[in-house]
TIDO-762170 format. One record per residue (C-alpha): residue number from 1; residue in three letters; chain; x, y, z. Coordinates in pm, 1 decimal, padded with zeros to 6 digits. Each point is the difference from the previous one (the first is absolute). Layout:
<nodes>
+-----+--------+--------+----------+----------+----------+
: num : residu : chaine :        u :        v :        w :
+-----+--------+--------+----------+----------+----------+
: NUM :    ala :      A :        X :        Y :        Z :
...
+-----+--------+--------+----------+----------+----------+
</nodes>
This chain:
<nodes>
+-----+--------+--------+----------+----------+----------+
: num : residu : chaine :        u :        v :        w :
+-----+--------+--------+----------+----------+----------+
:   1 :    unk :      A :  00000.0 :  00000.0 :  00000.0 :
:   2 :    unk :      A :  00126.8 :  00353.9 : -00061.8 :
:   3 :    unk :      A : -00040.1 :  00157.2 :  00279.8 :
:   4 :    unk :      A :  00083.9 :  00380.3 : -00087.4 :
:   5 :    unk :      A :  00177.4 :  00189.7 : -00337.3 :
:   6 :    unk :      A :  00172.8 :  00304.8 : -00039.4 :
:   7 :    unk :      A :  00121.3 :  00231.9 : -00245.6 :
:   8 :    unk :      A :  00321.3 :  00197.1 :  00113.5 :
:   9 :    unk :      A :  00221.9 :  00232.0 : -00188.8 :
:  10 :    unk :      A :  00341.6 :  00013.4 : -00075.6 :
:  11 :    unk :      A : -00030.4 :  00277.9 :  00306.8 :
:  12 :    unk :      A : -00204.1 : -00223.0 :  00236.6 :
:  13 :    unk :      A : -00344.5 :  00178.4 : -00014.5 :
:  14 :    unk :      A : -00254.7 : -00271.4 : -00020.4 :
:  15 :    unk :      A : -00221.2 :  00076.0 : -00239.9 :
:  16 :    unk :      A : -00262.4 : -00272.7 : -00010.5 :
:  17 :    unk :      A : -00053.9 : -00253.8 :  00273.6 :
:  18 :    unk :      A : -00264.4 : -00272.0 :  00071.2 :
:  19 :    unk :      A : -00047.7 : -00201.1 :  00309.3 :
:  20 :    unk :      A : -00175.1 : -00337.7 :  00005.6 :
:  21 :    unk :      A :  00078.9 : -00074.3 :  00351.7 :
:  22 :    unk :      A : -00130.9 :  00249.7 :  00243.6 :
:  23 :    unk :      A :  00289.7 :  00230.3 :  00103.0 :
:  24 :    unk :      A :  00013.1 :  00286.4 :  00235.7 :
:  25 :    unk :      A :  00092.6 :  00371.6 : -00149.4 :
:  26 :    unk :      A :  00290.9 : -00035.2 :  00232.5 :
:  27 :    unk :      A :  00147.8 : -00315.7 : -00137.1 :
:  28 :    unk :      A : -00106.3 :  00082.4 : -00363.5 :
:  29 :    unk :      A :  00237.9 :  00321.8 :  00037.9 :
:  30 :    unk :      A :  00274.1 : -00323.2 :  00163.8 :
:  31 :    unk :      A : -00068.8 : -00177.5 : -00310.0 :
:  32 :    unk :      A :  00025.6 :  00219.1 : -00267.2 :
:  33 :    unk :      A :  00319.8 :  00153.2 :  00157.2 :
:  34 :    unk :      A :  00155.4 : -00346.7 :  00078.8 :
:  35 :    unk :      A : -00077.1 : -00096.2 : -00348.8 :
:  36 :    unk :      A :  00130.4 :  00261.1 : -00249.5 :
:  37 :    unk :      A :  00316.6 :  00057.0 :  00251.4 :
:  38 :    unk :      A :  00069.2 : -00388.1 : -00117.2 :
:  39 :    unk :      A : -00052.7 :  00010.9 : -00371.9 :
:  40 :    unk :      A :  00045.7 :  00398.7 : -00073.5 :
:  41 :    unk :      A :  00396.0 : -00057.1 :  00026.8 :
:  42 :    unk :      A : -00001.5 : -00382.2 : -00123.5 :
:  43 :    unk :      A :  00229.8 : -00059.0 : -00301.0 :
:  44 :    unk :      A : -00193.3 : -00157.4 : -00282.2 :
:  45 :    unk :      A :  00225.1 : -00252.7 : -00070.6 :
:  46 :    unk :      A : -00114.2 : -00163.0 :  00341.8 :
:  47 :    unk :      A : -00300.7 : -00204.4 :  00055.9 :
:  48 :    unk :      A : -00340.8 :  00144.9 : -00008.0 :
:  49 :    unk :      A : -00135.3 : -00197.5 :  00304.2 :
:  50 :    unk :      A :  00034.8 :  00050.4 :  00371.8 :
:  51 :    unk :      A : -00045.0 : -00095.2 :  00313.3 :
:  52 :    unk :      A : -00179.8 :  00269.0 :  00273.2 :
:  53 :    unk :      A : -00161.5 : -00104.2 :  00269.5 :
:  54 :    unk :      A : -00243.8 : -00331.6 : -00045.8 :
:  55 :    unk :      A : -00055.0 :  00139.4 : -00350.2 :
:  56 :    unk :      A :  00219.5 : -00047.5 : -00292.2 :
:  57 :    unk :      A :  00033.2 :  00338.2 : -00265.8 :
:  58 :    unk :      A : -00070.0 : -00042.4 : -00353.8 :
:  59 :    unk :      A :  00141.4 :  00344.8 : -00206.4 :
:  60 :    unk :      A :  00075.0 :  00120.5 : -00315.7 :
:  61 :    unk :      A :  00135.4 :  00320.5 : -00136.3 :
:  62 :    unk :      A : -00181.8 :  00187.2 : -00305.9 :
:  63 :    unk :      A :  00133.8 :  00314.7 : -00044.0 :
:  64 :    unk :      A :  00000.0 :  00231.0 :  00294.1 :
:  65 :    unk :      A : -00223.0 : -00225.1 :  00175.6 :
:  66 :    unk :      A :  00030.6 : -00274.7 :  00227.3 :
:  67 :    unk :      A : -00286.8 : -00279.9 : -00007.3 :
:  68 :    unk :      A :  00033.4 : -00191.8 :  00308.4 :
:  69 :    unk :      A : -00253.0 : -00266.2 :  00159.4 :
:  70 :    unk :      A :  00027.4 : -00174.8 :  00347.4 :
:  71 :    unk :      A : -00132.1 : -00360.7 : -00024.3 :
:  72 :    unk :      A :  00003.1 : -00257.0 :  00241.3 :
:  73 :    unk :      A :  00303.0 : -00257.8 :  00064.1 :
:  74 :    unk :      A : -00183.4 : -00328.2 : -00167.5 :
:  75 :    unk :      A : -00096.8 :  00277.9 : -00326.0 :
:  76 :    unk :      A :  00152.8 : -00065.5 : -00340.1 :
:  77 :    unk :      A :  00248.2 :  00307.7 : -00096.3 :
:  78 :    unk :      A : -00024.5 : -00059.5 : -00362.5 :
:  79 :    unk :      A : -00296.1 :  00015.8 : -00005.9 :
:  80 :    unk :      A : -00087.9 :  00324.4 :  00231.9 :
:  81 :    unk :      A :  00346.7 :  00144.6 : -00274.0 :
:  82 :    unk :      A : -00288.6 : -00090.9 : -00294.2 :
:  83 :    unk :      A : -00265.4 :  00198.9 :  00149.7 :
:  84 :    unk :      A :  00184.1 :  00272.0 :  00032.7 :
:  85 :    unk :      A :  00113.5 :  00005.0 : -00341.0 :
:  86 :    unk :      A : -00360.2 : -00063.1 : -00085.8 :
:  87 :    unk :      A : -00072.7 :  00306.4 :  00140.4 :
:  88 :    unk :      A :  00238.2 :  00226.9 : -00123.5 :
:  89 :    unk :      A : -00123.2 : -00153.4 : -00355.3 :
:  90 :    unk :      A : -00333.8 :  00130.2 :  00070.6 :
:  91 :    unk :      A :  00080.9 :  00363.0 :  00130.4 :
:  92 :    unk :      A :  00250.4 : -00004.9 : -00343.6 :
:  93 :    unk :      A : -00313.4 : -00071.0 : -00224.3 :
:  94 :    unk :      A : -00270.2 :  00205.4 :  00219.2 :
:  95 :    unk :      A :  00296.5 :  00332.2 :  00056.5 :
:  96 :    unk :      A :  00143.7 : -00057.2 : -00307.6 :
:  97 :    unk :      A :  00387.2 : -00080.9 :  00132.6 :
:  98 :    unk :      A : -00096.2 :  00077.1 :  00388.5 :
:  99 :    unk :      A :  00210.9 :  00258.2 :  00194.2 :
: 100 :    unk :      A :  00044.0 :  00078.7 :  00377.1 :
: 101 :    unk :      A : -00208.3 :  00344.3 : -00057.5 :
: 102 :    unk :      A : -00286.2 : -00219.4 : -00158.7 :
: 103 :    unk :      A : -00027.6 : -00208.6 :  00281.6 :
: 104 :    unk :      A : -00043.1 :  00336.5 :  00226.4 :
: 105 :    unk :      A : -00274.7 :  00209.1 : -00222.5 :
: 106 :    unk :      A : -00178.8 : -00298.0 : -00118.4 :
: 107 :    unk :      A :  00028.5 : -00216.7 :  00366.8 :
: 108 :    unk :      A : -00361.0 : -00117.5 : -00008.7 :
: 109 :    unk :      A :  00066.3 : -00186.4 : -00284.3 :
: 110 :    unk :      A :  00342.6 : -00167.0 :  00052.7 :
: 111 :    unk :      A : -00240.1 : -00099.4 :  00354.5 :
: 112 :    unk :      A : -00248.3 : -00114.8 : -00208.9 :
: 113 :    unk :      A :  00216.3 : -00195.5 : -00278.1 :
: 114 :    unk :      A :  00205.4 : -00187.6 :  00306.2 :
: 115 :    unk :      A : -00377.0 : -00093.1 :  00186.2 :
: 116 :    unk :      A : -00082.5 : -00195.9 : -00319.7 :
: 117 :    unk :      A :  00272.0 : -00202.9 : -00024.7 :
: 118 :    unk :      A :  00052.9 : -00043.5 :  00361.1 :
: 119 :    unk :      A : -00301.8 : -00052.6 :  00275.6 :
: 120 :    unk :      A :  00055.2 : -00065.9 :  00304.3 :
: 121 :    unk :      A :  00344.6 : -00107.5 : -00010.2 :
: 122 :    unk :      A : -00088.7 : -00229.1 : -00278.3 :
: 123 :    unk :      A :  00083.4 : -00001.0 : -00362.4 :
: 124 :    unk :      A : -00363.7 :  00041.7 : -00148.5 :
: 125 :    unk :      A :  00049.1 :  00087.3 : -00376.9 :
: 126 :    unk :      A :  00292.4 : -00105.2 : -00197.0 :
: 127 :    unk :      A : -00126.4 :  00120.6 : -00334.8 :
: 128 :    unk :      A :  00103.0 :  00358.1 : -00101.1 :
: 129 :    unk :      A : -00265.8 :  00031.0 : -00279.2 :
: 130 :    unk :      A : -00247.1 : -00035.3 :  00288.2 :
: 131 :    unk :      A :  00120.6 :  00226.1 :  00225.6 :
: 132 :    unk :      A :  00066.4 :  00234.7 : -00262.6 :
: 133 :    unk :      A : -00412.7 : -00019.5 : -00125.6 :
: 134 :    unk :      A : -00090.7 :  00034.9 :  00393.3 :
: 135 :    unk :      A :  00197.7 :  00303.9 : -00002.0 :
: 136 :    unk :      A : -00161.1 :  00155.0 : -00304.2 :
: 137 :    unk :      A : -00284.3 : -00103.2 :  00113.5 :
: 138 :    unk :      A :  00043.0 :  00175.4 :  00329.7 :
: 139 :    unk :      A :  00138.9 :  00294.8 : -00218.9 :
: 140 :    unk :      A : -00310.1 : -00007.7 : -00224.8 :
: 141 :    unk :      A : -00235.4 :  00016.5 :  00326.2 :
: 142 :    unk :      A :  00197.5 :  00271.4 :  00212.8 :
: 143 :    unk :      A : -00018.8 :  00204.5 : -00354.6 :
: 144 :    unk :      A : -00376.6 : -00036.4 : -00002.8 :
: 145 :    unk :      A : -00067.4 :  00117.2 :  00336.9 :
: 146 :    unk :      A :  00265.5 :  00299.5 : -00018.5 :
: 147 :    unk :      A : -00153.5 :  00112.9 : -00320.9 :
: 148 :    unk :      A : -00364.9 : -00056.8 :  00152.4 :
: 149 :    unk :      A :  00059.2 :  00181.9 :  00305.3 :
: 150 :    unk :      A :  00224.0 :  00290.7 : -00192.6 :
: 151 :    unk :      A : -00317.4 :  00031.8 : -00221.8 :
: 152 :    unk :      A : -00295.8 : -00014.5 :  00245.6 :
: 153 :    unk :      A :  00177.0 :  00277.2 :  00184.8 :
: 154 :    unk :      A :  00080.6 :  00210.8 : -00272.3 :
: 155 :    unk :      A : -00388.2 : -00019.7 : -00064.6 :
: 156 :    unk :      A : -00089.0 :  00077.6 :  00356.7 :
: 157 :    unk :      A :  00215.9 :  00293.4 :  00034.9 :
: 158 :    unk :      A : -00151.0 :  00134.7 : -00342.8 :
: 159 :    unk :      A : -00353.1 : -00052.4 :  00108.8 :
: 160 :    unk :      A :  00113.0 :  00192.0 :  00316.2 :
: 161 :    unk :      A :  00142.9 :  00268.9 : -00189.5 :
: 162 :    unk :      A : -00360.7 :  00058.2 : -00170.6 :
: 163 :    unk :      A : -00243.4 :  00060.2 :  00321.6 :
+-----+--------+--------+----------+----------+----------+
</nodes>
């Protein structure tokens, strides 16, 4: 099971993180910090597993940002190393070649993106043409309401405006 993933950068703000175990704020802030102090500085001809704690710590490095999952001891690393790739795929073809200040404006849907593949600290969806068609779906439907909202008050102010 994963139980949490983070994305770091090179200068060790996390930027994205997501708990499946419950967690206080306290020892999220222990976590994170723990975390990108170990990989930030790791060379990247080492291996891109360790061990922390009971957990084990599954990372990659794309670009100026670190990918980094805790999974439990009895967890396959290759595997966890897969879904993060998976993922990075996904923001690619959704961002169009994802970048750290992507993930910051557009948050809610990097969120979004990683809750379809991953529930619960379970791999849910391994296809990324079906992610990819919920998240245009979920585009299509948050378009709808903006515009239907942005248009219902534009024609309440103007009927306003007349009496």
């Amino acid at each position: 099971m994963i139980v949490f993933i983070l994305l770091i950068s090179r200068h060790g703000k996390t930027r994205l993180n997501k708990y499946y175990k419950p967690f206080n704020q306290k020892e999220r802030t222990t976590i994170q910090k723990e975390i990108s102090s170990m990989i930030i500085g790791r060379s990247s001809r080492l291996t891109h597993f360790l061990e922390w704690r009971d957990y084990k710590i599954v990372f990659k490095r794309y670009a100026s940002l670190y990918f980094a999952a805790g999974i439990e001891k009895e967890d396959n690393e290759l595997i966890v190393l897969d879904v993060i790739h998976h993922f990075v795929e996904i923001l690619d073809r959704y961002f169009g070649n994802v970048c750290e200040l992507d993930l910051i404006f557009n948050f809610h849907q990097a969120y979004f993106i990683l809750e379809e593949l991953v529930i619960g600290g379970h791999i849910m969806e391994s296809s990324k043409k079906q992610v990819l068609k919920m998240i245009q779906q979920n585009d299509s439907i948050m378009d709808e309401h903006f515009f239907k909202d942005e248009g219902q008050s534009k024609g309440q102010a103007a009927e306003g405006g007349k009496k």
